[in-house]
Structure formats: structure tokens, C-alpha cells
N, C-alpha and C positions, 0 to 999 in steps of 0.2 A: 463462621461456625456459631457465633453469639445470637445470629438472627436465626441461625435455620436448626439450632439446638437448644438444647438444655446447657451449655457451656461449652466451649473449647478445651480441648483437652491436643497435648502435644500429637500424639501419636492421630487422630482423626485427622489434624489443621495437615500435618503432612500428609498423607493419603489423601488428602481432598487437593493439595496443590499438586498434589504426581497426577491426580484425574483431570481436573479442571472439574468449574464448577458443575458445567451441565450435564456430563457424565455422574459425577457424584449427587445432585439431584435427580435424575434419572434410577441411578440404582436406587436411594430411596426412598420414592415413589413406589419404585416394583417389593417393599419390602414388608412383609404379612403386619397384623398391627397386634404389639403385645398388649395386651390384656389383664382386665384386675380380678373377673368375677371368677373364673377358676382357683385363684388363691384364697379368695375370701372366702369361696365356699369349702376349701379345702382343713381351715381352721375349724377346733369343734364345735358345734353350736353353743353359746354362754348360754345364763337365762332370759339376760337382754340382750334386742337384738344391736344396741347401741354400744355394748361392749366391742363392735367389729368395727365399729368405726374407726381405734385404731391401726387395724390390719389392713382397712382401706387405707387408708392415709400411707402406710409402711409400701404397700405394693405401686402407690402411685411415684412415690420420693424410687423406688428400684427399677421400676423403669423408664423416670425421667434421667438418671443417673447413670443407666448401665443397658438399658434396650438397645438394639441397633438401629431400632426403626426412631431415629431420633428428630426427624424434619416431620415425621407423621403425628409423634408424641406432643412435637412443640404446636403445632397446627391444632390437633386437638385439645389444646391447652388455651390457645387462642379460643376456640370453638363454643371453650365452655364458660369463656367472658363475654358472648355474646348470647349464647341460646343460655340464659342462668338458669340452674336449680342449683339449689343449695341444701347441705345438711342441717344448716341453723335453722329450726321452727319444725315444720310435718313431716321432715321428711328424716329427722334424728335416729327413728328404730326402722330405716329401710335400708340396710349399709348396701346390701343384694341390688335392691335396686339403682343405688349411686353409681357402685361399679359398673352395671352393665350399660345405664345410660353414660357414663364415661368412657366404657371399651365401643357403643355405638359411634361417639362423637370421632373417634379414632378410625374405626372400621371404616367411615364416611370422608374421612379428615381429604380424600383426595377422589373421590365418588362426585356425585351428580348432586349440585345442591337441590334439586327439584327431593331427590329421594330421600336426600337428608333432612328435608321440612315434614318429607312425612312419617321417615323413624322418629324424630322429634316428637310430632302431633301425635301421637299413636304411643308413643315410652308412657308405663304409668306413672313413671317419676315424675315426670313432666304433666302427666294427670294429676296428679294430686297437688305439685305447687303450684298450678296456677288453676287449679279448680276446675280444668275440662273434665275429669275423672265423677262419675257422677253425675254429670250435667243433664237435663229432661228438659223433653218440650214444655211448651206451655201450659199450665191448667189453673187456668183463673180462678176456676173454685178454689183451689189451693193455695191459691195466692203463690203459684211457680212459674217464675219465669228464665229463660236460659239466664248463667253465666256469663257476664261479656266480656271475663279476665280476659283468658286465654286467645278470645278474637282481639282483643287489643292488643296483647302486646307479640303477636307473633307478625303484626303486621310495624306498629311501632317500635319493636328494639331488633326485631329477628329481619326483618326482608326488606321496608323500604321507606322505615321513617313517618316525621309526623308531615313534612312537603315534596313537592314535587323537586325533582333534581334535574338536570342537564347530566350529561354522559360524563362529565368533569368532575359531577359533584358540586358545583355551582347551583346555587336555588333557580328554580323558575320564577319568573315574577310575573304578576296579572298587569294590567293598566291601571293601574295604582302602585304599580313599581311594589308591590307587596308579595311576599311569598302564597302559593298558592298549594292550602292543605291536601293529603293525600285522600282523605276520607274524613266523612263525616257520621255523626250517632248511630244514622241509619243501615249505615255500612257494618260498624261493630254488631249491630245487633243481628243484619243478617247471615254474619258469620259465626254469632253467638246461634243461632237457631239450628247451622250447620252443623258445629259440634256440639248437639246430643246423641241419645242416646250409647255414650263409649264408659266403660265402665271395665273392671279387671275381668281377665278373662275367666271361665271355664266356671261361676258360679249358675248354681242352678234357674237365679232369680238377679233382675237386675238389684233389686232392691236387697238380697243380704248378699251384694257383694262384698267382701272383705281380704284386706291385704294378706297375703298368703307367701311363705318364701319362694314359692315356684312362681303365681303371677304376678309380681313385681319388676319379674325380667321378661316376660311376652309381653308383646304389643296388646292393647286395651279390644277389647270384643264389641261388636255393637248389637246392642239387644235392640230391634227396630221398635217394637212397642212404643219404647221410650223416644225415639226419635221426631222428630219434626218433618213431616214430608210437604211441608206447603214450599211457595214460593219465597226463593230470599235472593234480598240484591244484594251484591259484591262490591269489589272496584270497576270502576267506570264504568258504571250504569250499567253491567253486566248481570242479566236476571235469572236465574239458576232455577229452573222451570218445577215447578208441584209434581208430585206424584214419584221422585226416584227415590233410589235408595239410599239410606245413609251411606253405603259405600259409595254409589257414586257422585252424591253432594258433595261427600270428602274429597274425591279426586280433582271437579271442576272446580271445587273453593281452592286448592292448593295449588291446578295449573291457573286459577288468576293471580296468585298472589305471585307463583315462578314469573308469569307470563308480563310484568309490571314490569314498565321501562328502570325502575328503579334499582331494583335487585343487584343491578350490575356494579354502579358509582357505589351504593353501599354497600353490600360486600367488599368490594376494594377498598374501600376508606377503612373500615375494619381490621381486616387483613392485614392492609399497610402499615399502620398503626401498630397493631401487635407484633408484627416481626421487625420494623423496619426503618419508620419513622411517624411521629407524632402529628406533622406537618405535610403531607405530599403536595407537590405541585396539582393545579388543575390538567396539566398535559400530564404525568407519572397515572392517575386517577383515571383518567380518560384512556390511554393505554390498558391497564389491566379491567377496567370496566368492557372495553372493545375483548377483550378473550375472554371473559366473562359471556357473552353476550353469543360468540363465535370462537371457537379453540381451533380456528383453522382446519377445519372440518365438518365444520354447518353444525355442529354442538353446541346448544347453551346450557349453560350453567356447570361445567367441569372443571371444578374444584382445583384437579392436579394441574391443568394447565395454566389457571390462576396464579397461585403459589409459584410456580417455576417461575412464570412473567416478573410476579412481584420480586422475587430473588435475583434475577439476570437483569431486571430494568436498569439502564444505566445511574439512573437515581438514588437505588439501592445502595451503593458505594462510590458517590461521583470522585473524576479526579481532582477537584478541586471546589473539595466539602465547606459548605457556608454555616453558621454557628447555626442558623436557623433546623438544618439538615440533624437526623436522630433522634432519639429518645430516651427519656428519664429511664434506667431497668426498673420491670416492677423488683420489689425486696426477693421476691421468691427466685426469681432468674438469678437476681444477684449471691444468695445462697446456693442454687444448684450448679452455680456457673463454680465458684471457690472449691464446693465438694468436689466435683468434674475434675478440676485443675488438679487437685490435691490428692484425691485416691481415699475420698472418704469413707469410712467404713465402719461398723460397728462388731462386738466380738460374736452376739449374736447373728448377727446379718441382717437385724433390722430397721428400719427407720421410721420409728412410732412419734412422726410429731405430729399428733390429733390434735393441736392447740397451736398450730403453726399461722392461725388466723389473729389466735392471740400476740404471740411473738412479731410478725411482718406486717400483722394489719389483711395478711390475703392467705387461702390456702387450697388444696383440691376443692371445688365446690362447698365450697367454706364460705363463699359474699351472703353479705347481710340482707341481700334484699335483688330483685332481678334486677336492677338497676348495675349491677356488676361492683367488685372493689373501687369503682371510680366511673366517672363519664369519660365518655371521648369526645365531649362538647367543653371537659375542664378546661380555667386559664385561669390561674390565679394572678390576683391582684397586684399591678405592677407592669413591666415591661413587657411581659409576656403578652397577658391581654390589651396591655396599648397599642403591640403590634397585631393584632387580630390574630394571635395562634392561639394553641392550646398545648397543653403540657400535662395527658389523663392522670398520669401516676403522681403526678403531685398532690393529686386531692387528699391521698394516705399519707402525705410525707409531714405528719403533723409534729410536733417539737415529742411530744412522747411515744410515737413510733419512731422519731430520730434515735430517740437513747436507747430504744428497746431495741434495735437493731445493729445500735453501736457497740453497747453491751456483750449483744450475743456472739459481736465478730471477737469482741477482746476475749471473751470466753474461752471462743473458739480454737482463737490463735494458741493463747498461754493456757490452757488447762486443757483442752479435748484436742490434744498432737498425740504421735507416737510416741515423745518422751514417756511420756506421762503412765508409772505402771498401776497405778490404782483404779482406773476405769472401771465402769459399770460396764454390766452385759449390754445395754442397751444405749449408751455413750457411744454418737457419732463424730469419730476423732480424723484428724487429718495427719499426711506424712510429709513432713520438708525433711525429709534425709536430705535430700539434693542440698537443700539451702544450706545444711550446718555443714555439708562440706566445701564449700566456698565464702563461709561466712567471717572469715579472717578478712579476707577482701572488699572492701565495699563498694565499688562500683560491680565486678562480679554477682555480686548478693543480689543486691539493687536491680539487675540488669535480668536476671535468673527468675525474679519476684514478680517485674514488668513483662517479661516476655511469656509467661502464662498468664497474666492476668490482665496486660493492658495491651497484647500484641506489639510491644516493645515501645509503645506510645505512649513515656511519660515524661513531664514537661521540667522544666530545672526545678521550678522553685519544689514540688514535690520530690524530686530527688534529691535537693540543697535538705529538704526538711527532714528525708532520713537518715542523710548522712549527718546531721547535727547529732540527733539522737544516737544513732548510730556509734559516734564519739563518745560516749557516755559510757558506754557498754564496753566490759572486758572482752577482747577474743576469744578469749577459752570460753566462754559463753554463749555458745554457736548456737544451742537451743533458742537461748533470748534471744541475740541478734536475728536469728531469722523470723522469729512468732513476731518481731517489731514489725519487719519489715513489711511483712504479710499483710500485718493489721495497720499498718497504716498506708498500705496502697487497698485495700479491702475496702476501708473506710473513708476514702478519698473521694471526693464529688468525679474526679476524672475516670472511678471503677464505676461510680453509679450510671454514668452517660455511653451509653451502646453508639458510638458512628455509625 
């Protein structure tokens, strides 16, 4: 449930062992994808339009918490640490727009990656932060030449890297035992000449297009004027002939990019990463690269059958798990996993952490930069990188997101519970009924704390260390001794490490 949700929660983990897993991924797969932009737009319009950012933010935290469609949410949460756009910088007064390329990332989250490169290319969010939005042919007099953001990084961070890969994810090497790049300047720019003329839709003129709360959520228009119709080279030496139209330069640029032996090992290293482990073997990577490629029925690039492979690979949960096998939780999983456990909930109904990038270090399309909250090429200094792995989420785990994060669980635990009758409307508090009535007992307590939050997986010396504490504290104290217990398996390196 930790890999394929937003957290385990008792009542799901049971219904998923009455199903078994592949029925329970099966259903859902089949299940519609909840959505943010219907609520966003549903809020009154402020005067700015950056005041909805909270609302975003509030609808994103209710259905990572409470949708059914919980393996699609988490997928799409994946999604959008790969394909980044972010609120921080142009895109601050488009909340309309976030949403909707959020509810696309979802809508897609088990769809055809081929279609979902090109809801991507075509979202004007995704016009505007990496500058394809506006982009023109060439015109020397003017000293204009296309943009080459957008062709570089849809090929660099979104489909198949900066070298060539084997099916494992292993580099290719030339006769110089060296890695051999995927593309070179002249590739970017022929893909740069591709994406002109796309600009928002429905303006009279390309040139005073402007951001509008209707086209922010349509796919970008292409005004041909503006467009480049000469010849442009692709990937491998692929020459994408003069004279068509910007729609169908866009089609043949985007079945080369699908069409790239790459797409497959990358995507999967992605993917595996994000739900599953930091680390996969070259044969785990080469299995889900191989259905990537072929979904058992001459299909490439289907999403759904991806993710199921990635989830059922034996790897996913070996029987006899090595330290190397898992992954650091990002902060944010590890918050939605506690709320999930707990029956969080505020008196309002809402969950307005618009500064939750501030607090974790990460948050809805909250990274600082397309580069994502972190690389998945991280390995900090030490044993990690001595052994050639990588460990992405550690690059946030800095000593002041340590405290900021520790902080907010002690908060959590001892001031925002159900005890607690002074709460704000907007105070998201947690319920350990359960806990204060078995907190006379301490292996009870202990055991009650661990089997939501650690799937009953906790080791002595952390159960010696709260049962010390634990000592300290009077019985009739039921409130404290359970916000202890909470917060100090919350805050334990063994909550932070997902199996």
C-alpha cells in the first residue's frame, strides 16, 4: 500500500489481502481519475489569481488522502517529478492552469505514454515554463530564433536522457569504452524549429496572445504563419521533410522521440524509483523496460501495464530483502502516509498547506526548478556513492529540513490530535483514540503504533527506546503516552525507509 498509495490505511491493507494484489491493481486501474480543476474553479474568483493557489494545494492534499483512485494519484504524483512544472516563478497567477495539467498527468497516469508526450507538448503550462508557448520561426532580420528549452528537456529529463542505454538501463559504450550521447546541438535545434509556431488558443492574432482563465486549460493552437516549415533533423539522422504542417512536424517529432530504443529502461528507472526502489537490478529494469516496449499485445508504451509489472515484479517485495533493496520516503509520502493512518482531518475540510514546499522541502508542483525536488542520479557522499548507488530523496534531507520536518511531526503528534479543543478551522489534526485506549499497556501501545505505521516492522532497540520513555510517563496520561509513541516511530529513520 506505501508503494502503490498515498499511505496504508488499516481498512485498504485488509481489502487488498482479501483481493490479492493483482485484482486489487486491476480494479484500480479501471478507476476514473479525481480531479482538481472543477474545485478550483468552483472557489470565487479573488483579485489575484495567486490567491487559489491555496485551494490548489487543499484539493491536491483531499484526494491524495481520501480519493479511491489511489495508485493513479500516486502514479500521477510520480509523473509530475518527471514531466516538472512548477508554481514557483511564471506560472504563480496560473492556479487553473496547474490543476488541469495535474488532472492531465492523472487522466494519462495509465494511458499511452506516446499521448501523454503529447498532452504534455501542447498543455500551456507547460508552454509557458519551458518557453515552447510563444516560440517562432526564424527571422534573422529580427534577430529571432526558435527556443531550444523545450526541445532539450523533453528529450533530456522527460523520454530518454543525455546517452544511449541497453534495455537494462546499462549505458552503451562506443570503442573507447565511453558512453555514447543521445543527441547532439543539432538535434535540439531541429526540434526547437519544430515547436513553433503554438501559442494559447483562441486569440485573434499570434502575437497578442495572452493568458486567459479559459485558455490556460486547452491545449496550445498553432497559428502556421508563425511556424517553421523547412527541413529539421531529429534523432538518428531522421529528417523530417519541408513543406508540412506544424501539426504534422509535431506528430513525426513526437513518434521519434516515442519511437527511441530509450524510452523503455527510462521510463522504468523512473517509475521504479518513485514507487518502489531507489536502486533496481539491471534484470528488475529490463523486465519492465520489455512491457514498456510490448504489454503483451504488440502495444508500446502502455503506462497501465508498466506500473502493474513494476508492482507484481518479484523485486518489488523480495523474500529475502537486501539493505541495498527500497527507498528513502520522500517528506511528503511520509506526511500523507501519518495523515492516511490517523484519519486526518481539519474542522473545515480543508488542507491549505500552500507552503508545504517550505515545510518538506517538496510539495504539488512546488520544485524549484525542472530538475525536480531532487535527481535520480543523487548519491551522497559516503557509502552510498562508494557503492555506485543512489539515494534521490536525500539530496532534500538537509540538517534544516531535518528539524523542519521533525518539528512538524512533534506538533503534530502533541498539539494538532483530537484531544486538543482549541483548534483552528483550518488545523489538520490526527485521531489516536485507539492508542489512549490501550496506552496503560506498552507493548499493546507500541505494537498498535507499529502496525499502522511500520506494518508491524519494528526493530527492539526502537521499541526498547519507547518503552524507556514510555517509563516516564504516568498512565492516566493516555493522550501523552500515545502522541510519544506516534512521534517517535514517525520520526524514526525505520518510518523514513519504505521496503
Amino acid at each position: 500500500m506505501n508503494q502503490a498509495s498515498f499511505g496504508a490505511t488499516e481498512a485498504e491493507a485488509s481489502r487488498l489481502m482479501s483481493m490479492g494484489f493483482e485484482a486489487w491493481i486491476d480494479e484500480q486501474l479501471l478507476q476514473p481519475a479525481s480531479v482538481q480543476l472543477p474545485h478550483v474553479r468552483s472557489i470565487p474568483r479573488p483579485q489575484f489569481p495567486f490567491e487559489l493557489q491555496p485551494d490548489r494545494v487543499d484539493i491536491w492534499f483531499r484526494n491524495a488522502l481520501h480519493a479511491n483512485d489511489q495508485l493513479r494519484q500516486r502514479v500521477a504524483f510520480a509523473l509530475s517529478e518527471v514531466m516538472v512544472v512548477s508554481q514557483l516563478g511564471a506560472l504563480q497567477n496560473a492556479p487553473y492552469g496547474l490543476a488541469d495539467y495535474y488532472d492531465m498527468l492523472a487522466e494519462n497516469a495509465f494511458a499511452n505514454y506516446r499521448d501523454l508526450i503529447e498532452d504534455v507538448t501542447l498543455h500551456p503550462t507547460m508552454g509557458v515554463y519551458l518557453s515552447m508557448l510563444g516560440n517562432e520561426r526564424p527571422n534573422p532580420d529580427l534577430n529571432i530564433r526558435p527556443d531550444e528549452n523545450y526541445a532539450r528537456e523533453l528529450m533530456q529529463l522527460f523520454s530518454i536522457g543525455l546517452v544511449e542505454l541497453n534495455n537494462d538501463g546499462s549505458p552503451k559504450l562506443d570503442g573507447q569504452n565511453q558512453p555514447i550521447s543521445t543527441y547532439d546541438q543539432a538535434v535540439i535545434e531541429g526540434f526547437a524549429h519544430i515547436y513553433t509556431g503554438w501559442t494559447y488558443a483562441g486569440s485573434p492574432t499570434f502575437q497578442t496572445a495572452r493568458q486567459t482563465e479559459l485558455n490556460q486549460v486547452v491545449p496550445m493552437q498553432l497559428y502556421p504563419n508563425f511556424h517553421d516549415t523547412g527541413a529539421k533533423t531529429v534523432l538518428n539522422d531522421v529528417v523530417i521533410p519541408a513543406g508540412q504542417s506544424g501539426d504534422q512536424d509535431l506528430a513525426d517529432a513526437l513518434d521519434n522521440i516515442f519511437d527511441h530504443p530509450n524510452v523503455g529502461p527510462f521510463i522504468a528507472i523512473r517509475l521504479i524509483q518513485r514507487l518502489v526502489t531507489s536502486n533496481p537490478s539491471p534484470a528488475y529494469v529490463e523486465r519492465i523496460a520489455s512491457v514498456f516496449n510490448n504489454n503483451g499485445n504488440g502495444i508500446r508504451g502502455d503506462l497501465g501495464a508498466v506500473v502493474k509489472a513494476i508492482l507484481l515484479d518479484p523485486e518489488a517485495r523480495p523474500d529475502l530483502p537486501m539493505e541495498i533493496d527500497g527507498k528513502l520516503k520522500e517528506p511528503l509520502l511520509r506526511v500523507t502516509q501519518l495523515w492516511r493512518a490517523y484519519d486526518a482531518v481539519s474542522n473545515s475540510g480543508r488542507y491549505p498547506l500552500v507552503a508545504s514546499y517550505i515545510l518538506f522541502g517538496q510539495g504539488p508542483l512546488q520544485a524549484s526548478h525542472v530538475f525536480n525536488f531532487f535527481s535520480p542520479f543523487f548519491a551522497p557522499p559516503g557509502e552510498i556513492r562508494d557503492a555506485s548507488l543512489v539515494a534521490p530523496e536525500l539530496q532534500i534531507a538537509t540538517e534544516f529540513m531535518g528539524t523542519q520536518f521533525t518539528n512538524f511531526m512533534f506538533f503534530q503528534c502533541f498539539a494538532l490530535n483530537q484531544t486538543n479543543t482549541q483548534l483552528d478551522d483550518d488545523d489538520i489534526y490526527i485521531d489516536f483514540s485507539e492508542e489512549m485506549s490501550v496506552a496503560a499497556d506498552v507493548d499493546a501501545l507500541i505494537d498498535m503504533v507499529a502496525d499502522k505505521l511500520l506494518a508491524g516492522n519494528i526493530s527492539d532497540p526502537l521499541r526498547q527506546e519507547i518503552a524507556g520513555m514510555l517509563a516516564l510517563i504516568p498512565l492516566q496520561e493516555t493522550a501523552l503516552r500515545a502522541a510519544e509513541t506516534i512521534y517517535f516511530v514517525a520520526t524514526s529513520p525505520e518510518f523514513a525507509y519504505q521496503l
